[in-house]
HTML snippet that shows the backbone in 3Dmol.js (N, CA, C, O; Angstrom):
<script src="https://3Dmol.org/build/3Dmol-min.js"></script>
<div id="view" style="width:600px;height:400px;position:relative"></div>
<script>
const pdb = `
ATOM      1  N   UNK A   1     -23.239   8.885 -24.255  1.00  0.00           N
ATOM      2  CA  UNK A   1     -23.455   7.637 -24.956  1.00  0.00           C
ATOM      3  C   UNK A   1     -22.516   7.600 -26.140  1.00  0.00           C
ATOM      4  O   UNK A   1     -22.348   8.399 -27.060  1.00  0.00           O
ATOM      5  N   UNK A   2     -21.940   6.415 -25.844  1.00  0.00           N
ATOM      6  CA  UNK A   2     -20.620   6.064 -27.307  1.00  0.00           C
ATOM      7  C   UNK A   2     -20.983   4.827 -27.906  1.00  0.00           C
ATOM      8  O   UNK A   2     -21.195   3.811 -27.245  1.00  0.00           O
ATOM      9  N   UNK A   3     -21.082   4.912 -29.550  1.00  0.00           N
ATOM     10  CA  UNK A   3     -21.128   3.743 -29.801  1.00  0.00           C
ATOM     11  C   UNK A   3     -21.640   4.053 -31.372  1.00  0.00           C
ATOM     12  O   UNK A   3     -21.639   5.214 -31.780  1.00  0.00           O
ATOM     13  N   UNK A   4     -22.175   2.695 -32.419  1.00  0.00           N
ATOM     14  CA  UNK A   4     -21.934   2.299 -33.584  1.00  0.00           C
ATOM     15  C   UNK A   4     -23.269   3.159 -33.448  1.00  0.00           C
ATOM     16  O   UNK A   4     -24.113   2.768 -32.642  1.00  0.00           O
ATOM     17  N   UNK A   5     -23.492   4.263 -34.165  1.00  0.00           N
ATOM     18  CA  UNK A   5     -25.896   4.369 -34.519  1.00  0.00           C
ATOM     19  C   UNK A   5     -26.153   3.496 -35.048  1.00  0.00           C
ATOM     20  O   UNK A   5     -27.347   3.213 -34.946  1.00  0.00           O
ATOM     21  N   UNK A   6     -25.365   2.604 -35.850  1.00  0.00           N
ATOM     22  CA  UNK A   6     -26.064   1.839 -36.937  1.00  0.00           C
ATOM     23  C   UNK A   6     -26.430   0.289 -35.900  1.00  0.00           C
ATOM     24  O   UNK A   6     -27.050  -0.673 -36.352  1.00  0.00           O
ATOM     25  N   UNK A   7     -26.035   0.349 -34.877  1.00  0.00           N
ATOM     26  CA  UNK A   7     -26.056  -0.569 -33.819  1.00  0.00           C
ATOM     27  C   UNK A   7     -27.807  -0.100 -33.108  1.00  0.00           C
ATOM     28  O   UNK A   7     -28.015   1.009 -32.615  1.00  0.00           O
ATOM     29  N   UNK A   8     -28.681  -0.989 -33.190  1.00  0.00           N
ATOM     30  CA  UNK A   8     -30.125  -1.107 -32.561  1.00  0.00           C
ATOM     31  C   UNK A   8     -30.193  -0.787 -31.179  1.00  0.00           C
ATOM     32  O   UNK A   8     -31.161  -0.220 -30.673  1.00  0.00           O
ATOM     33  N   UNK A   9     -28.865  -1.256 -30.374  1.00  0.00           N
ATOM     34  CA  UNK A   9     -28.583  -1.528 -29.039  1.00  0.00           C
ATOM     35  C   UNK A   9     -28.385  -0.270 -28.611  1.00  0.00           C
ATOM     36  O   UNK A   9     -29.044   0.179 -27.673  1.00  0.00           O
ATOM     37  N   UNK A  10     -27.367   0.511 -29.307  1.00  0.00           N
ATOM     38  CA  UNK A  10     -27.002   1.526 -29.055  1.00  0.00           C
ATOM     39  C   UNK A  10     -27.583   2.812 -29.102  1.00  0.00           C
ATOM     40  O   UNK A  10     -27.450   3.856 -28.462  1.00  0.00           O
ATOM     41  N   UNK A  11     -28.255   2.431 -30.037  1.00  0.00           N
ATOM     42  CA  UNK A  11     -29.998   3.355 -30.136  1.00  0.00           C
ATOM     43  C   UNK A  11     -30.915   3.765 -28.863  1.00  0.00           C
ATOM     44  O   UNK A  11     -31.297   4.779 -28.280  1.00  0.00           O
ATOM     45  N   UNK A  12     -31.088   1.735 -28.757  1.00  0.00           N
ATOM     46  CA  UNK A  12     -32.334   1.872 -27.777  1.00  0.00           C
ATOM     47  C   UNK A  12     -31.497   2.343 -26.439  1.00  0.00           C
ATOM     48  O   UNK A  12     -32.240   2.959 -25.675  1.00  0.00           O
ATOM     49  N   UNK A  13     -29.979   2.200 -25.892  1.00  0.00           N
ATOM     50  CA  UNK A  13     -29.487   2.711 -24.782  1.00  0.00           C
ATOM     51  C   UNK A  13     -29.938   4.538 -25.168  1.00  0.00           C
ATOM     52  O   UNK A  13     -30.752   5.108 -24.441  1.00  0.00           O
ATOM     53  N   UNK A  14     -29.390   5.161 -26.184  1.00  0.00           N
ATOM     54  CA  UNK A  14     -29.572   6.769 -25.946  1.00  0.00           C
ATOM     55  C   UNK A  14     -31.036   7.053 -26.383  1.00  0.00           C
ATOM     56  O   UNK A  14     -31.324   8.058 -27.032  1.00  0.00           O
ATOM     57  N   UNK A  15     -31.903   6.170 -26.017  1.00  0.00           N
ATOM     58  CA  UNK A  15     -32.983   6.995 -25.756  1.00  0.00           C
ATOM     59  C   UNK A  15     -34.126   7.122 -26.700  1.00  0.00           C
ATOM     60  O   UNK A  15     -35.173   7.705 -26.418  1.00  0.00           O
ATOM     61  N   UNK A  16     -33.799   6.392 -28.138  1.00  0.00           N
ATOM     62  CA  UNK A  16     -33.881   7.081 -29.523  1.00  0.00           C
ATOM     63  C   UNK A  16     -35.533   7.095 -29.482  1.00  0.00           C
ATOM     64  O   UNK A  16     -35.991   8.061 -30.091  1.00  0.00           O
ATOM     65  N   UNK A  17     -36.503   6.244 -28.903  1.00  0.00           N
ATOM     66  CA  UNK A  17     -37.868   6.387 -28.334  1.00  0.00           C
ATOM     67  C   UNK A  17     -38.692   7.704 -28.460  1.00  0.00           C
ATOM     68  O   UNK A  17     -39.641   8.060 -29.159  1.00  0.00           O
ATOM     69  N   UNK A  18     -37.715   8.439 -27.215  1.00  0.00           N
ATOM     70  CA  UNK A  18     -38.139  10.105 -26.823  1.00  0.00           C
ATOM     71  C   UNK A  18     -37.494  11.319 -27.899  1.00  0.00           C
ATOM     72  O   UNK A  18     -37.345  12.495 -27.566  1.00  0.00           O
ATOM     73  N   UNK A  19     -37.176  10.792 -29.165  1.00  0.00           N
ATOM     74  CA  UNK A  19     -36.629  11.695 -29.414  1.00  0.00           C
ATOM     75  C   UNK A  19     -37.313  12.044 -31.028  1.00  0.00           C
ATOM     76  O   UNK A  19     -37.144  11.146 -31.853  1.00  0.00           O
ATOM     77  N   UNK A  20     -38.120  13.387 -31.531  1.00  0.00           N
ATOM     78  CA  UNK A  20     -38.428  13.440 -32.977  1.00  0.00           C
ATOM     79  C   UNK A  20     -37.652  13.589 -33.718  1.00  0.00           C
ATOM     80  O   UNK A  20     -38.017  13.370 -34.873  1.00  0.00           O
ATOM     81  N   UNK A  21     -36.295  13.995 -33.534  1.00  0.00           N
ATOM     82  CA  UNK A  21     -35.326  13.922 -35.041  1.00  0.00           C
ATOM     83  C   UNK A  21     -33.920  13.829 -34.223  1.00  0.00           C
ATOM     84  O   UNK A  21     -33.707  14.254 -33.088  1.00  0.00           O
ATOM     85  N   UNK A  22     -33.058  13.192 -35.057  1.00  0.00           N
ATOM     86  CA  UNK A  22     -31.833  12.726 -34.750  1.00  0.00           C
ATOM     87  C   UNK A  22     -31.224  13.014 -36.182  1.00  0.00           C
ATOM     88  O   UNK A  22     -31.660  12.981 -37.332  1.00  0.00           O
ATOM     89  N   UNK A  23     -29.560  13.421 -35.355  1.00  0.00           N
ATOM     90  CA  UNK A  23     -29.139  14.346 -36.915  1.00  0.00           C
ATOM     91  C   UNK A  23     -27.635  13.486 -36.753  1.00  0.00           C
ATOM     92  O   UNK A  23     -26.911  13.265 -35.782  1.00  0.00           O
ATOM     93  N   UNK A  24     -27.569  13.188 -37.955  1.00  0.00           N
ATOM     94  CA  UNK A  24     -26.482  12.637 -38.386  1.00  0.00           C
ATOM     95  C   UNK A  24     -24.720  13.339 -38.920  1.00  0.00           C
ATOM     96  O   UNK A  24     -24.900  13.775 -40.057  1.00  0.00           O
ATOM     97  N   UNK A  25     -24.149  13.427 -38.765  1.00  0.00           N
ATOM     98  CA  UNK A  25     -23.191  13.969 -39.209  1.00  0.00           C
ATOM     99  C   UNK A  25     -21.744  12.890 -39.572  1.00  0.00           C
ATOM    100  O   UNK A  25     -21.055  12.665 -38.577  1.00  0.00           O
ATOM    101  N   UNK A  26     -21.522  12.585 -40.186  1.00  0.00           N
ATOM    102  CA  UNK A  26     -20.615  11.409 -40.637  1.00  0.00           C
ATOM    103  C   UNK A  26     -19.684  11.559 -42.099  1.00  0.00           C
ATOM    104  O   UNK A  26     -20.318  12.322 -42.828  1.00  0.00           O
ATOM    105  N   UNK A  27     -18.666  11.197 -42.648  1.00  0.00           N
ATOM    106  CA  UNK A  27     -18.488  11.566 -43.903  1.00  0.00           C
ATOM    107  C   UNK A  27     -18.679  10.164 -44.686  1.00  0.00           C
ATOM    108  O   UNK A  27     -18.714  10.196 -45.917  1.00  0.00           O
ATOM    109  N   UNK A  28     -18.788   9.084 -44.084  1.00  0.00           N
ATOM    110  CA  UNK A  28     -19.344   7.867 -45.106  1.00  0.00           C
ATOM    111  C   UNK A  28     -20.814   7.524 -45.216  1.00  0.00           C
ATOM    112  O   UNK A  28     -21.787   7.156 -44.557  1.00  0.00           O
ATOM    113  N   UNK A  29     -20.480   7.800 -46.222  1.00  0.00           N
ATOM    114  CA  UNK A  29     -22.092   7.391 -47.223  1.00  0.00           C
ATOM    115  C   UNK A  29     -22.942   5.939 -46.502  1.00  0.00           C
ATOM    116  O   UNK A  29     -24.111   5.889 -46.120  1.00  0.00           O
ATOM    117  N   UNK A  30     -21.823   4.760 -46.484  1.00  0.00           N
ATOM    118  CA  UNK A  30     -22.771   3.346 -46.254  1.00  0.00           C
ATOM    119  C   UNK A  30     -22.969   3.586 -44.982  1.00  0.00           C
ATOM    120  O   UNK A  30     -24.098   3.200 -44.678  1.00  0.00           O
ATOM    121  N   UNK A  31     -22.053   4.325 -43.534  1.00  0.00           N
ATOM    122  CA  UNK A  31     -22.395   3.904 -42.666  1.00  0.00           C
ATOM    123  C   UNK A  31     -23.658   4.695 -42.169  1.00  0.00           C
ATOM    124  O   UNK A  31     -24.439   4.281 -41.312  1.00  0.00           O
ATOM    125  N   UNK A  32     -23.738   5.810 -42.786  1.00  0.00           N
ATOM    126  CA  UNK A  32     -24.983   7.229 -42.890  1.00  0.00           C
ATOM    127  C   UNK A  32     -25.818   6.439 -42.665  1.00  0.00           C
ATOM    128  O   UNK A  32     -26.301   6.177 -41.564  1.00  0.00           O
ATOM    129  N   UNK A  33     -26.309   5.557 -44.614  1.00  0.00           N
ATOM    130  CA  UNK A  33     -27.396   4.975 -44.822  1.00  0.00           C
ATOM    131  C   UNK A  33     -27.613   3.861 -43.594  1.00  0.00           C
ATOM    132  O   UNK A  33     -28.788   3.723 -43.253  1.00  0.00           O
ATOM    133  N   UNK A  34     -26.588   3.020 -42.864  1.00  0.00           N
ATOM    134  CA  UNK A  34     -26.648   1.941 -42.010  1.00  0.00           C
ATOM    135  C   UNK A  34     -27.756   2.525 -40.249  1.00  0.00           C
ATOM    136  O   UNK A  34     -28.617   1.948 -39.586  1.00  0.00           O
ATOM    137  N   UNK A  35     -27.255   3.538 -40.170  1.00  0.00           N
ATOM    138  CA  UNK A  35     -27.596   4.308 -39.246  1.00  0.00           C
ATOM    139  C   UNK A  35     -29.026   4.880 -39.212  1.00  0.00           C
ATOM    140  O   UNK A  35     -29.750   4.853 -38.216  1.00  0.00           O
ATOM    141  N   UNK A  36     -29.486   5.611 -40.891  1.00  0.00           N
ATOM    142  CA  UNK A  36     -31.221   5.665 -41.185  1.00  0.00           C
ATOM    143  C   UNK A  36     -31.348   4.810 -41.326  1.00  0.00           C
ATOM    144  O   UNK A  36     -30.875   4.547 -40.221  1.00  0.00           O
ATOM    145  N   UNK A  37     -31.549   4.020 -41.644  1.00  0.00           N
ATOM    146  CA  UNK A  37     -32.304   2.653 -41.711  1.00  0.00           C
ATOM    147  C   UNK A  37     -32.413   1.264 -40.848  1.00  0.00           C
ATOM    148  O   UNK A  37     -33.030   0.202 -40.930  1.00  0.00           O
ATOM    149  N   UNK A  38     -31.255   2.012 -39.786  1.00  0.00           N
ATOM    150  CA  UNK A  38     -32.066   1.597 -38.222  1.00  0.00           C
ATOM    151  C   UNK A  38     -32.565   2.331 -37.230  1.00  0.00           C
ATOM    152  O   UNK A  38     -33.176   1.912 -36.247  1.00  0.00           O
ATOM    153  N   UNK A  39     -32.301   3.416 -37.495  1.00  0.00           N
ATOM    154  CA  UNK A  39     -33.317   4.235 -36.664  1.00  0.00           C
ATOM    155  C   UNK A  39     -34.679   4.323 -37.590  1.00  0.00           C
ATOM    156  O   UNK A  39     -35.475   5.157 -37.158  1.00  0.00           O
ATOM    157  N   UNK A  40     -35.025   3.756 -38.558  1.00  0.00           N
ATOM    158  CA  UNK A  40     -36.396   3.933 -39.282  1.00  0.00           C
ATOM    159  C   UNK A  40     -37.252   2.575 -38.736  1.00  0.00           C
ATOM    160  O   UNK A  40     -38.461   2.447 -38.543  1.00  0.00           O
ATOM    161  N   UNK A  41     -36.342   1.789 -38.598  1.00  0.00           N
ATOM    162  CA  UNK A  41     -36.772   0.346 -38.175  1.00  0.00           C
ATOM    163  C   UNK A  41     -37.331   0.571 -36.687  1.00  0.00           C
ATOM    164  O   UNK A  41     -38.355   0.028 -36.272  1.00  0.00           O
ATOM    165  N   UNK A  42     -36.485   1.487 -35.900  1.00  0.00           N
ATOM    166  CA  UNK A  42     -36.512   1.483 -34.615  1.00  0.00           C
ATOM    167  C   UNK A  42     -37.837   2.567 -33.925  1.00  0.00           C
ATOM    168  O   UNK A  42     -38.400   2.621 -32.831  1.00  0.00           O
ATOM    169  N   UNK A  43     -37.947   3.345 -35.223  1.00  0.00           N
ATOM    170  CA  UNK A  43     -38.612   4.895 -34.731  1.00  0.00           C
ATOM    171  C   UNK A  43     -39.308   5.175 -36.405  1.00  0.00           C
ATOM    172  O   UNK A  43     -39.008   6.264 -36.894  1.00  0.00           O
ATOM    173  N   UNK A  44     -39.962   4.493 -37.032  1.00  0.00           N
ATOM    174  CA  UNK A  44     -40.158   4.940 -38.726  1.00  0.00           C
ATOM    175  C   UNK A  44     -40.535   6.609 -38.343  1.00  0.00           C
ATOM    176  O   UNK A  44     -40.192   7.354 -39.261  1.00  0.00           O
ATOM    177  N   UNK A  45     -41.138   7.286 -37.229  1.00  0.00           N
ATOM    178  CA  UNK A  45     -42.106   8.533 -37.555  1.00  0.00           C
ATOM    179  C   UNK A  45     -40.880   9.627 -37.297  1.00  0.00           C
ATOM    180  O   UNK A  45     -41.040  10.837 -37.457  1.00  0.00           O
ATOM    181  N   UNK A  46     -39.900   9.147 -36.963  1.00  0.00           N
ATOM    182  CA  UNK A  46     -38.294  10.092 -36.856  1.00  0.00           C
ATOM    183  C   UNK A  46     -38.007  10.985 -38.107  1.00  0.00           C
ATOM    184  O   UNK A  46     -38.113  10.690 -39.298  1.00  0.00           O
ATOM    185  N   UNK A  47     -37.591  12.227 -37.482  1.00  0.00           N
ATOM    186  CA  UNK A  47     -37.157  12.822 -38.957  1.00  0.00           C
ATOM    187  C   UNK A  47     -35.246  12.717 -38.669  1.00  0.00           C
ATOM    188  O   UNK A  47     -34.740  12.945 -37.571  1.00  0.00           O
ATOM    189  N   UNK A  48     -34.549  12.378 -39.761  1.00  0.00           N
ATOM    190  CA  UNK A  48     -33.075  12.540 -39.662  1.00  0.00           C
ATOM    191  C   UNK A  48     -32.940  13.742 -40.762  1.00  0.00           C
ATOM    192  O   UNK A  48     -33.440  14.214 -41.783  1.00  0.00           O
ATOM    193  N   UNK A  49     -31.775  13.904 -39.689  1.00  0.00           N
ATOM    194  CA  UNK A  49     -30.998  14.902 -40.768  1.00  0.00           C
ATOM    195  C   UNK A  49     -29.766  14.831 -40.859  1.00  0.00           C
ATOM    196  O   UNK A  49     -29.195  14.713 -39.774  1.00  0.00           O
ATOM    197  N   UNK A  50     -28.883  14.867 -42.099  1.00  0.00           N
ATOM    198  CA  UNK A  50     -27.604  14.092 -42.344  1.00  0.00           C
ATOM    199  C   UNK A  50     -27.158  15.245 -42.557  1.00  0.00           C
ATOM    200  O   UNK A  50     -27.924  16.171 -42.820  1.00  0.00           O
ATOM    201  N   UNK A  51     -25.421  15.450 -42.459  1.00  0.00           N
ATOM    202  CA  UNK A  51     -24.574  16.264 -42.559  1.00  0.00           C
ATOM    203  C   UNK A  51     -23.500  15.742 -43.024  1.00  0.00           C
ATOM    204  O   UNK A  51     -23.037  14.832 -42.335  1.00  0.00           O
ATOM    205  N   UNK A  52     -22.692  16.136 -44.396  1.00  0.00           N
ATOM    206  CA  UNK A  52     -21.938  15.018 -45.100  1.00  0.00           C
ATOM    207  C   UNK A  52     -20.927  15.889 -45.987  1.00  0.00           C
ATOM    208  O   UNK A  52     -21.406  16.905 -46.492  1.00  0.00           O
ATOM    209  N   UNK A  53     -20.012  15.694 -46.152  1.00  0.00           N
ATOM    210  CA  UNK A  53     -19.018  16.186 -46.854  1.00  0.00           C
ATOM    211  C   UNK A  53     -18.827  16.603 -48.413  1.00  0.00           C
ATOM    212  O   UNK A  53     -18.028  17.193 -49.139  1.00  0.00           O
ATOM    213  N   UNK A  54     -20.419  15.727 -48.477  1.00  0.00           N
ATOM    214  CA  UNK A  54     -20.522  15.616 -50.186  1.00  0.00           C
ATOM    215  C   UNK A  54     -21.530  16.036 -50.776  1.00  0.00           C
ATOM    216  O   UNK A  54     -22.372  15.245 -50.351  1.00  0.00           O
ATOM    217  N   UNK A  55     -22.160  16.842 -51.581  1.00  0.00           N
ATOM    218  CA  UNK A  55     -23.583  17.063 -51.743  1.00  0.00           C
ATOM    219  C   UNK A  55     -23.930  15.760 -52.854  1.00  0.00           C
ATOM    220  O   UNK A  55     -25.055  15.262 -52.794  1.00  0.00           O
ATOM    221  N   UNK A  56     -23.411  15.485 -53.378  1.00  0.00           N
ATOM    222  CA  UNK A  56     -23.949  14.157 -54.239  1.00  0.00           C
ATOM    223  C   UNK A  56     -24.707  13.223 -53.076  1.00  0.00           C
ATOM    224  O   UNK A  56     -25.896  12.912 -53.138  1.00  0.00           O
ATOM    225  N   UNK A  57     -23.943  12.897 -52.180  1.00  0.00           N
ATOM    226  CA  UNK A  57     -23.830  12.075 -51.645  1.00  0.00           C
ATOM    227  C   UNK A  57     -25.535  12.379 -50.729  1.00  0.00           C
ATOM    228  O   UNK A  57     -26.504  11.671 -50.456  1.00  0.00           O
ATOM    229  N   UNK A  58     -25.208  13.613 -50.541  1.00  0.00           N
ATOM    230  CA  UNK A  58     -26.330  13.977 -49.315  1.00  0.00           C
ATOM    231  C   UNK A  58     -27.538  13.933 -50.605  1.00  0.00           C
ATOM    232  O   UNK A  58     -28.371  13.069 -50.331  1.00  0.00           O
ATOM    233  N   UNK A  59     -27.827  14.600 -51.859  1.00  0.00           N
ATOM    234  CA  UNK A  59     -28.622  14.393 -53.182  1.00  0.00           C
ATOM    235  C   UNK A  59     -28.946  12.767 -53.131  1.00  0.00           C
ATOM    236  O   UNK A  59     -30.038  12.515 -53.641  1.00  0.00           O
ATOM    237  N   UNK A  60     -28.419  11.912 -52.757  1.00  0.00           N
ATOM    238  CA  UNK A  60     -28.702  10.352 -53.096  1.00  0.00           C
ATOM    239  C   UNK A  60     -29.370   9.893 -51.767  1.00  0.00           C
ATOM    240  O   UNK A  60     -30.441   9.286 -51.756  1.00  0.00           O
ATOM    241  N   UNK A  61     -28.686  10.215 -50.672  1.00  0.00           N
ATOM    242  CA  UNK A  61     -29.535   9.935 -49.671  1.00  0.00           C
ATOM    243  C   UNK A  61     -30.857  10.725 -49.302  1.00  0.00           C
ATOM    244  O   UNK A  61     -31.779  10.049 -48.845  1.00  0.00           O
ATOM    245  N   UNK A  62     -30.986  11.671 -49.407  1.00  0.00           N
ATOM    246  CA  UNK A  62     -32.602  12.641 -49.546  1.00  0.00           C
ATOM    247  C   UNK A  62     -33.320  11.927 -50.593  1.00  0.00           C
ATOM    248  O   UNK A  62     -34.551  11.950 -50.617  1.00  0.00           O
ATOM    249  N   UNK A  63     -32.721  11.374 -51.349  1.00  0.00           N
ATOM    250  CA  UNK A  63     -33.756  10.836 -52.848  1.00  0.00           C
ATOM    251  C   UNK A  63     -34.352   9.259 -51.878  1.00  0.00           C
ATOM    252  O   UNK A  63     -35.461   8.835 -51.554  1.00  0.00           O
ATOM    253  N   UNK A  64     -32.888   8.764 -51.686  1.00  0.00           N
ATOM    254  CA  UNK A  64     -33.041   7.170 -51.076  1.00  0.00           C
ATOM    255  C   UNK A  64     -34.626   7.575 -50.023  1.00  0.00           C
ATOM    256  O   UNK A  64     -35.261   6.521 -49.999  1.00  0.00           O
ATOM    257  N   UNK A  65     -35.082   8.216 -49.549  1.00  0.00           N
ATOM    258  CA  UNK A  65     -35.463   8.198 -48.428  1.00  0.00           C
ATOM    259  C   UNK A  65     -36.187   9.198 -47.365  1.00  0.00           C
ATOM    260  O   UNK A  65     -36.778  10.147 -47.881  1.00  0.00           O
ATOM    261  N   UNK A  66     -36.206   9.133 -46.399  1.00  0.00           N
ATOM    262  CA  UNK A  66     -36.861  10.479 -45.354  1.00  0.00           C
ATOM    263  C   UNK A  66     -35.813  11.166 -44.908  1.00  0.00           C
ATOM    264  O   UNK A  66     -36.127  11.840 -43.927  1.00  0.00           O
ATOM    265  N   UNK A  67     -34.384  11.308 -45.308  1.00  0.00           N
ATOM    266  CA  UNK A  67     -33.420  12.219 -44.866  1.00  0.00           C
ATOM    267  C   UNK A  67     -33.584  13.746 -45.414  1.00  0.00           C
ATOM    268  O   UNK A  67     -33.699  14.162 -46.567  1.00  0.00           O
ATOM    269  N   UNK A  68     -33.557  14.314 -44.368  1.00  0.00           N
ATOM    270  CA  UNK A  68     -33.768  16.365 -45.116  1.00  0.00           C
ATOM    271  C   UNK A  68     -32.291  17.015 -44.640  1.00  0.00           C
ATOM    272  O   UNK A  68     -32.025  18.191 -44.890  1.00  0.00           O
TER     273      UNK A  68
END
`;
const viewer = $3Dmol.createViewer("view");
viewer.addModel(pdb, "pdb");
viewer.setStyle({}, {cartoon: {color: "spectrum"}});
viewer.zoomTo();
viewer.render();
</script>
């Protein structure tokens, strides 16, 4: 499966239903946040986990939210 996470469509094609945590790895910050916050819409009881180039960055999104 190829495609945008931050895309709903592309979600519900890989499955995102059957799945308890989905892990992120990306180095931009907005499209990170674009991506939790449709899989929260799609799945709120999901745990994500982000992987990011920046610890500020990863510090702001753990604060923003349910990212570990």
């Amino acid at each position: 499966m190829a495609g945008d996470a931050a895309d709903p469509a592309v979600l519900i094609q890989a499955h995102i239903a059957g799945v308890s945590v989905l892990i992120i790895t990306a180095a931009d910050v907005f499209r990170i946040r674009q991506m939790v916050e449709t899989t929260q819409i799609l799945k709120p009881q999901i745990e994500v986990l982000i992987s990011t180039h920046d610890a500020g960055d990863a510090a702001r999104l753990q604060k923003a939210g349910r990212v570990f």
